[in-house]
C-alpha positions as CSV (number, residue, x, y, z in Angstrom):
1,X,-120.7,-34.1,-130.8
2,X,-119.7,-36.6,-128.3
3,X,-118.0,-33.9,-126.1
4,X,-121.2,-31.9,-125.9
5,X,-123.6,-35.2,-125.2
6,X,-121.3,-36.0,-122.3
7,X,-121.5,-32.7,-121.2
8,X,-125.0,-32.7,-121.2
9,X,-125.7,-36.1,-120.6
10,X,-128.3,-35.7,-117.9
11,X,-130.5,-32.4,-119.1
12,X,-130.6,-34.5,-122.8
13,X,-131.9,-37.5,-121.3
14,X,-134.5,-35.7,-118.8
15,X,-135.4,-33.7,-122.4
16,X,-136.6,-37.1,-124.1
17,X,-138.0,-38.6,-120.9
18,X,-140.1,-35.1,-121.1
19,X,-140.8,-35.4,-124.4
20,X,-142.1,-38.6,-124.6
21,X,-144.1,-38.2,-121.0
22,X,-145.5,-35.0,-122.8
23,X,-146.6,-37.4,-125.8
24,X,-148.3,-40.4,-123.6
25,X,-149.9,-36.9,-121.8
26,X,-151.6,-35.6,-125.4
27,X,-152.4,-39.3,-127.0
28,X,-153.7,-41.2,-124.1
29,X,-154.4,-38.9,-121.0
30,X,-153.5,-37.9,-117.9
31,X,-155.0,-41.3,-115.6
32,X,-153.6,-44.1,-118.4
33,X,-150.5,-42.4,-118.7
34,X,-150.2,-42.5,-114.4
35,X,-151.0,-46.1,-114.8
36,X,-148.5,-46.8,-117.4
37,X,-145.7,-45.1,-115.0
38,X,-147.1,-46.7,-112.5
39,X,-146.6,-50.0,-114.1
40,X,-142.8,-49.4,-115.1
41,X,-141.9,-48.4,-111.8
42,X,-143.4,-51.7,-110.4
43,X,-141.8,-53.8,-112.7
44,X,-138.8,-51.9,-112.7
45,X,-138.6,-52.6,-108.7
46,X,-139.5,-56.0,-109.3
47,X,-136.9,-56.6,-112.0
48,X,-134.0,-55.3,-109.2
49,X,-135.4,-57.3,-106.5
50,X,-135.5,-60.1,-108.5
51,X,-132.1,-59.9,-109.7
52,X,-130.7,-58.8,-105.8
53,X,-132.4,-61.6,-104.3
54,X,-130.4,-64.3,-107.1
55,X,-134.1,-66.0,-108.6
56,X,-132.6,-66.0,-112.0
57,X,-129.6,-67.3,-111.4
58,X,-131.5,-71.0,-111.2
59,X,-132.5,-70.8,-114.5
60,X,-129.2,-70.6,-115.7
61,X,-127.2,-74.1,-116.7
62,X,-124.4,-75.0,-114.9
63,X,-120.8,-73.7,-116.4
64,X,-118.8,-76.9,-118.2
């Protein structure tokens, strides 16, 4: 089993991410789901900005 998932790693992920796209597609529409992906992708930049640009690392307390 763990051969074949590393084998087909990427078209098993892109299945679920279909899947589940698919779902939000059915259960909450086409414009709501566009928001919602537009949302993640927003945060998701923000979240590697963020992290690229060091603003968490002053949060952190200093090592003893």
């Amino acid at each position: 089993m763990n051969e074949w998932f590393s084998h087909y790693k990427i078209p098993t992920i892109f299945a679920v991410m279909g899947l589940i796209l698919a779902i939000l597609l059915i259960t909450i529409g086409f414009l709501k789901t566009l928001l919602l992906l537009i949302f993640t992708a927003l945060g998701t930049y923000l979240g590697f900005y963020l992290k690229e640009v060091g603003f968490f690392e002053q949060f952190q307390r200093p090592q003893r």
